[in-house]
N, C-alpha and C positions, 0 to 999 in steps of 0.2 A: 577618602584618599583620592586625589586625580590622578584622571586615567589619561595617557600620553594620545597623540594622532598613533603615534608608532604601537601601541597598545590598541588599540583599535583595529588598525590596519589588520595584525595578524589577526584579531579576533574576525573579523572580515574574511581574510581569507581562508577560514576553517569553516566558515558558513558556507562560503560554496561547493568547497569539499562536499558536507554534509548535502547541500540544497542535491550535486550531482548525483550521490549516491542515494537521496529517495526516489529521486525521478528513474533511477537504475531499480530500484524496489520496485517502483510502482510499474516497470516494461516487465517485467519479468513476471510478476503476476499476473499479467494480462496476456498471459503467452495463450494458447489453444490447443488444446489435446488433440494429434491428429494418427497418432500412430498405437498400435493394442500392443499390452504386453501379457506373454504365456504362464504368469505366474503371479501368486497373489502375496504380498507380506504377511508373517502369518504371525501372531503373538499366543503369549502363553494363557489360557483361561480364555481364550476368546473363539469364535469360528468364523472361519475364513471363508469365503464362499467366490467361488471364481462364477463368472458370466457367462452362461452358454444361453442365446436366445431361442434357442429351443428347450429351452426347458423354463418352463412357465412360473416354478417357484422362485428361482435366482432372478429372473427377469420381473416380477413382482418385487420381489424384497428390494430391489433396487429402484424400482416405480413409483413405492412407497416411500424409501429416503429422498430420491430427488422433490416427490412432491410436498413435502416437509421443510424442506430447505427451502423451495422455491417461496413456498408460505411466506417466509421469515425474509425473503430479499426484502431491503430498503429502501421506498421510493417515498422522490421528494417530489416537490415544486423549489422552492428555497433551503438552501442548509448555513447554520452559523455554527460556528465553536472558536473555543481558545484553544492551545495547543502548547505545554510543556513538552520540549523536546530533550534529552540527555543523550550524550553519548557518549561513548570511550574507543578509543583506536586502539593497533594492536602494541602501542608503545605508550599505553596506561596516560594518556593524555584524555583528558577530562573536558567537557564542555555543555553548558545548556542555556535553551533561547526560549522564547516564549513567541510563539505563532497566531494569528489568527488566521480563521480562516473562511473565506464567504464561498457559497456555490447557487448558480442558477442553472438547473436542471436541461443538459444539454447545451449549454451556452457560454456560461461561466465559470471559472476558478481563479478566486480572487486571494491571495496569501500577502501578508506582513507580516514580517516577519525581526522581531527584537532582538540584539544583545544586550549589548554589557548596559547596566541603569538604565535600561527602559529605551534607549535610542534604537528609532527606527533603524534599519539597515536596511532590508530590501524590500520593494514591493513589486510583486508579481502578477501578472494578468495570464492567462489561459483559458485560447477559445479554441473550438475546433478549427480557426487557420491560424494560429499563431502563435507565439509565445512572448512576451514582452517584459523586462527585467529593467527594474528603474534600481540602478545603487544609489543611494542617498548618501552615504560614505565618501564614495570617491565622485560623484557627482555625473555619473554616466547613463545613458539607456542603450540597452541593446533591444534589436527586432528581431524575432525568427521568424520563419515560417513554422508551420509545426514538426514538419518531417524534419527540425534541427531534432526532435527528441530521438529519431529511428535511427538520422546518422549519430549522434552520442552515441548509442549502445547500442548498435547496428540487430535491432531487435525490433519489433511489429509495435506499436501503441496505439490504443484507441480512448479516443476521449471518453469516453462512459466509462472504462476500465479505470481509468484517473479518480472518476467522481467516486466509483464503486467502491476501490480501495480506500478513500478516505471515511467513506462511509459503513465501511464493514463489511463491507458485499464478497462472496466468496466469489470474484468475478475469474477465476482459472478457473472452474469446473462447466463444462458440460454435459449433454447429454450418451458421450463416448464413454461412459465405465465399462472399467474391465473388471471389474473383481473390490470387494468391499470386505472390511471385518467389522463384526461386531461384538462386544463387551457387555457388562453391567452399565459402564456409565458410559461410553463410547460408542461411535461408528465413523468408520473411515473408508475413503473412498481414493481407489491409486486410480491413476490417469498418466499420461505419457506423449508428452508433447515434441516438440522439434526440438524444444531445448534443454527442456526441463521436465526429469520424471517427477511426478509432483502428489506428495500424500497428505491430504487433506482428512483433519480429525474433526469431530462433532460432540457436544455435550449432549447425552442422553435424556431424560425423555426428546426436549425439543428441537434437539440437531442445529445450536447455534453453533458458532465457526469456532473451535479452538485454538486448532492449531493448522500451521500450512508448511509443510517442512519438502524445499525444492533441492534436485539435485542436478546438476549440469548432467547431461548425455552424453558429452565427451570428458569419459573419463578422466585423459592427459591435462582437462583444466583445471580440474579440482576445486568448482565452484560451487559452493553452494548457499545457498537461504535459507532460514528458520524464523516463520514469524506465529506470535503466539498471541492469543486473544481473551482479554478479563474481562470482570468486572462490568457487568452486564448490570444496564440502570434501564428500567418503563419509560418511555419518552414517549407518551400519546399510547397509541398501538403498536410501538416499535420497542423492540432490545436493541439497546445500541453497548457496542462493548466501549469503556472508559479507560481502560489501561491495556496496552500492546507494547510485547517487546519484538524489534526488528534483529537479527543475527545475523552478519556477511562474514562468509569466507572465500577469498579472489586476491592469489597474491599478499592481502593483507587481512587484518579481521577489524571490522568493527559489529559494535553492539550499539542499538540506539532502545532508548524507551520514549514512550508518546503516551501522555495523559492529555484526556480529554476533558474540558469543562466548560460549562453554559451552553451548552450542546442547545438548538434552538432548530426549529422545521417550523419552515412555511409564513417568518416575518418578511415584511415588507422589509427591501435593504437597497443600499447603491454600493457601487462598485468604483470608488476614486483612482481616479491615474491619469494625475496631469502633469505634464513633464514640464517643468522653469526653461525657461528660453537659456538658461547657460548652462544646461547637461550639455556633455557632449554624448554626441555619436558613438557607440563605439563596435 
């Protein structure tokens, strides 16, 4: 069946819909715990253990998860994958692209990104000064600086943060716990940032990332994240998880899911982005 320009177009502009609100996924997780909170989550079957650093057992039991966790961060030199993206908005509209996506460690974030039969639509460069968006659609490129990402969603980003979250890295958590629970199969660790109280779950024995479930702090905005983490495959010395689902609620709700495949560390790659002398500016 042929697909119209005008068929296109809007499939177009629901991709950047989508491209805005990962890049809002990916500030928000990269927020930084800076503030303590008096009280721990507590669940049924589980024990809750709040943080007094005077006291040497809760302050171990916590020394021992973060050094567990930190085990398991993810470091590259190079990273490759494909990327099934799905998503649905709050008005049952349906949509999915196929991604790839290149990274060089501290340097690069290289995305292309497909719709509808396989036509390229956009290719993206991100360096730590820049951000650069070539539409192949409407035949334009934009330039940013990088701090266009912190005016977008007037929130802090760091490029590692970027790389971290595509890679799986629990990159919201630091060394500021307040209070942790633990389960048979779980352990979770709350933290409490400027923007976002943020309760990060782990799968037991080896405390990979489960889940990350974020709440706005100002309550009157009713904002919040839910991201969840599968499907965990061996890649060398690494668990990398395969299937994530993203959850927004702000104003509207969308659900996205992200499968990973060909998942690849440490091949030789380039990073293409040459603009045709008739894009325009934009």
């Amino acid at each position: 069946m042929a697909v119209s320009a005008t068929q296109v177009k809007i499939k177009m502009s629901n991709m950047k819909y989508l491209m805005a609100l990962a890049v809002i996924m990916i500030l928000i997780s990269s927020c930084r715990s800076t503030r303590k909170i008096s009280t721990a989550m507590s669940k049924k079957d589980s024990t809750t253990v709040s943080i007094n650093p005077a006291e040497n057992d809760s302050a171990k039991r916590v020394e021992t998860a973060l050094k567990k966790i930190k085990a398991r961060h993810i470091d590259f030199t190079t990273f490759s994958a494909q990327m099934k993206i799905d998503y649905a908005d709050s008005r049952d509209k349906k949509y999915d692209v196929n991604a790839f996506v290149r990274m060089k460690k501290d340097s690069i974030i290289w995305i292309s990104i497909n719709a509808i039969l396989g036509i390229e639509a956009f290719r993206i460069m991100i360096t730590p000064d820049t951000v650069s968006v070539l539409d192949k659609i409407n035949k334009t490129i934009q330039y940013h600086t990088f701090d266009y990402l912190k005016e977008m969603t007037n929130l802090p980003v760091d490029f590692t943060a970027l790389q971290d979250l595509i890679l799986g890295n629990p990159v919201f958590l630091d060394s500021n716990i307040v209070a942790y629970t633990e389960s048979e199969n779980s352990t979770s660790l709350t933290s409490l940032g400027n923007y976002f109280k943020n309760f990060a779950t782990f799968y037991n024995p080896d405390l990979l990332l489960q889940r990350s479930k974020l709440d706005d702090v100002d309550v009157t905005r009713s904002r919040t994240a839910d991201l969840t983490y599968q499907d965990y495959e061996d890649n060398g010395n690494r668990k990398f998880s395969t299937k994530r689902k993203i959850s927004i609620a702000y104003k509207t709700k969308l659900d996205i899911a992200l499968e990973f495949k060909k998942v690849e560390f440490g091949a030789v790659q380039n990073y293409p982005f040459s603009v045709p002398a008739k894009y325009k500016l934009k």
